[in-house]
C-alpha positions in Angstrom: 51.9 36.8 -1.7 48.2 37.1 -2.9 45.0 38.0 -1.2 43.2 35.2 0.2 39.3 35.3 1.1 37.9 33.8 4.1 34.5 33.3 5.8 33.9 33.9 9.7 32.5 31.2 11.0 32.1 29.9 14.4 35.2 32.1 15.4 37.2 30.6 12.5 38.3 32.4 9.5 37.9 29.8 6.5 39.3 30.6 3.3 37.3 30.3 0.1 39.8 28.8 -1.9 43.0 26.2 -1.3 46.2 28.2 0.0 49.3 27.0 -0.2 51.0 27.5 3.1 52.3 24.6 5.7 50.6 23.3 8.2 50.2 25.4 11.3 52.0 27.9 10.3 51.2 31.5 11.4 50.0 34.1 9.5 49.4 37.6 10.1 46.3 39.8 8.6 44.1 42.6 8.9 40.6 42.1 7.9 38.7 44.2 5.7 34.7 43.9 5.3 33.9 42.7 1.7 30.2 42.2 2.6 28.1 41.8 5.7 25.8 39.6 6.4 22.9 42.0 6.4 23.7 42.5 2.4 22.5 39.7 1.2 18.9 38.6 1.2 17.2 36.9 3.6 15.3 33.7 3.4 12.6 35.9 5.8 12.6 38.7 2.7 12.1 35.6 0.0 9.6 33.8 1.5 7.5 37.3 1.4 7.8 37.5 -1.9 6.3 34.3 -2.0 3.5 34.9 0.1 2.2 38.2 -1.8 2.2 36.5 -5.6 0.5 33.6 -3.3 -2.1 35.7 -2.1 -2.7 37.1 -5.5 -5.0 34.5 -6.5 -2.9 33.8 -9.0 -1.9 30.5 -8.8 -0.4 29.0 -12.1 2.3 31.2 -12.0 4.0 29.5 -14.9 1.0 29.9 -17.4 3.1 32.6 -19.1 6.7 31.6 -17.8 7.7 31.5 -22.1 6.6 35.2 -23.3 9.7 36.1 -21.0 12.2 33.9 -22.8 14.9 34.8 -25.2 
């Protein structure tokens, strides 16, 4: 048998991939933590970003987007 990933969601574990098993059948798991929520980042923590280089008076922000390029 393999290990199968799932997301919680709405009280719902939901696998991240196709698994082949029948139909209501019951399984049996324990969970482990991979990530938690609080890992990844936040739209809030983005949308600062943002705000500071918007500040900045800088506003073409793609003036010098090729000097950066392979």
């Amino acid at each position: 048998m393999k290990t199968v990933q799932a997301i919680y969601e709405n009280g719902v574990f939901r696998p991240t991939e196709p698994v082949e098993l029948p139909e209501n059948c019951r399984v049996e798991f324990d969970p482990r933590l991979l990530n938690s929520p609080s890992d990844a980042t936040s739209l809030d923590e983005v949308y600062a970003i943002l705000s500071k280089r918007f500040k900045s008076g800088d506003h073409d922000v793609a003036e010098r987007h090729n000097e950066h390029q392979p």
